[in-house]
C-alpha positions, 0 to 999 in steps of 0.5 A: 531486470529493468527497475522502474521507479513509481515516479516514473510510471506515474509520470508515464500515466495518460488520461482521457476524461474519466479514464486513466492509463498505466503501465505495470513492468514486470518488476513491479509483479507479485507472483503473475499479479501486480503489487497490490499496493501499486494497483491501490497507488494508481487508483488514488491518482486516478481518482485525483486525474478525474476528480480532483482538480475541482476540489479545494486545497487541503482536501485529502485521503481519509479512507481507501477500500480496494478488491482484488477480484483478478490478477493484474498482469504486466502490461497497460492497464486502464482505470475507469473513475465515477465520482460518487458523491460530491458533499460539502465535505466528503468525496467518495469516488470509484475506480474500476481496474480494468485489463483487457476489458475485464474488471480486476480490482474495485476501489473506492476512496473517501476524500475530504477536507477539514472540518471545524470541531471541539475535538483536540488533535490526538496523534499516537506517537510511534513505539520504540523499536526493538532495534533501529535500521542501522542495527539490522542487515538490509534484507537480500533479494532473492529471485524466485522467493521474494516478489519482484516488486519488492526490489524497490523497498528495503526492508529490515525486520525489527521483530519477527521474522521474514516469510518461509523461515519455518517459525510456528510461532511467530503471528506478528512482526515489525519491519523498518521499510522505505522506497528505493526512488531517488524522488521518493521525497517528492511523491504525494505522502498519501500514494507513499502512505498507501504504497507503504501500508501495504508492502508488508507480507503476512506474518502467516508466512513465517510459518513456512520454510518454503516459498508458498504464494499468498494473495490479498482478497481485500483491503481496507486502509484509513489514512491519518491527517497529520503524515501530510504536514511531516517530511516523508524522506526517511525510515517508516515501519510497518506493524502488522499482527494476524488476528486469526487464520483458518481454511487458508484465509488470514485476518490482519491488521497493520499500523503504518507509521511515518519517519517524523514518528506520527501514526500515518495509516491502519490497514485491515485485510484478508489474505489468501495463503496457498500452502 
């Protein structure tokens, strides 16, 4: 199968007005829907398409609420963006995905500039992993159990353990990833913030020992200012722990983290399990 880089399918993106095209190749699928991750990227750029050439340096993602109300299948798909509020210091804009005419996800993002305050900086820095990348095997893909787009990360797991290894225990996990793009380092930090924060399956799925499908319904993301002044070239990790799961819903919460060591997102989210 063809790969396609992100920075080429965002290179490949048309604008008309307030309405930004894409195109999503199968390789970036999670099942017969795209990567979430991916539909929440393209809305961060629409966003920034329609809006954000009025804006002054130094404005920057602060919060991004997106949900996914249907698949969003391979082939163009089509972001309608409204600028909600213009203040002094916040911007919130709305993206619709639209395929076919039908909306698909719903996403608005929160934008805004630094403000003068007495509050001191306050930067958590990343724990120490249990074991580095280089001591970890890159995980292999394999057709027909791991979604398609996850060709484009690797992925090591620190702590707990991949989907499907049938461990009922395990409800956390601690995963070194970054993107295989040879521009990956020239991206924006805040599209590689939110590719990242949510390439991260549910721990729930460690408690299968056969491929089930699972699905975000909704996703809540809150971005911290310092990752922009670091570099992004490197290993960041993800950790995500499942807060509760019941009736085939599970409550999750992750923290993403640069590979300067800077906390660079939290994330929380609902996901749907089919099994």
């Amino acid at each position: 199968m063809t790969s396609t880089p992100l920075s080429t399918l965002l290179a490949g993106r048309r604008q008309a007005g307030e309405r930004i095209s894409f195109e999503v190749p199968d390789d970036w699928l999670q099942g017969r829907t795209s990567f979430g991750g991916l539909v929440s990227v393209f809305a961060v750029q629409a966003m920034r398409d329609a809006a954000g050439a009025d804006w002054p340096d130094g404005v920057a993602l602060r919060a991004l609420q997106t949900n996914f109300i249907a698949p969003v299948e391979a082939g163009p798909v089509e972001l309608q963006v409204q600028l909600l509020r213009a203040g002094r210091n916040l911007r919130q804009l709305q993206a619709r995905v639209l395929q076919r005419g039908e909306t698909a996800a719903l996403a608005v993002g929160v934008f805004g500039g630094a403000r003068q305050t007495k509050v001191p900086p306050h930067a958590p820095q990343r724990p120490a992993p249990a074991r580095t990348p280089e001591q970890i095997a890159p995980l292999t893909f394999l057709p027909g159990v791991w979604p398609e787009f996850t060709r484009h990360l690797d992925m090591r797991w620190c702590t707990g353990t991949p989907p499907f290894s049938g461990r009922a225990d395990t409800w956390d996990g601690s995963i070194h990833l970054r993107l295989l793009d040879a521009d990956a380092a020239t991206l924006p930090p805040e599209l590689l913030t939110v590719l990242l924060a949510d390439a991260s399956p549910t721990p729930a799925l460690s408690q299968f020992d056969r491929p089930v499908p699972a699905s975000s319904v909704s996703w809540a993301l809150e971005l911290c200012p310092l990752v922009s002044q670091e570099t992004q070239d490197g290993w960041w990790r993800a950790d995500t722990r499942a807060l509760a799961a019941a009736g085939g819903y599970v409550n999750q919460q992750s923290m993403l983290w640069s590979p300067g060591g800077s906390l660079a997102a939290l994330a929380y989210q609902v996901v749907t399990v089919y099994g």
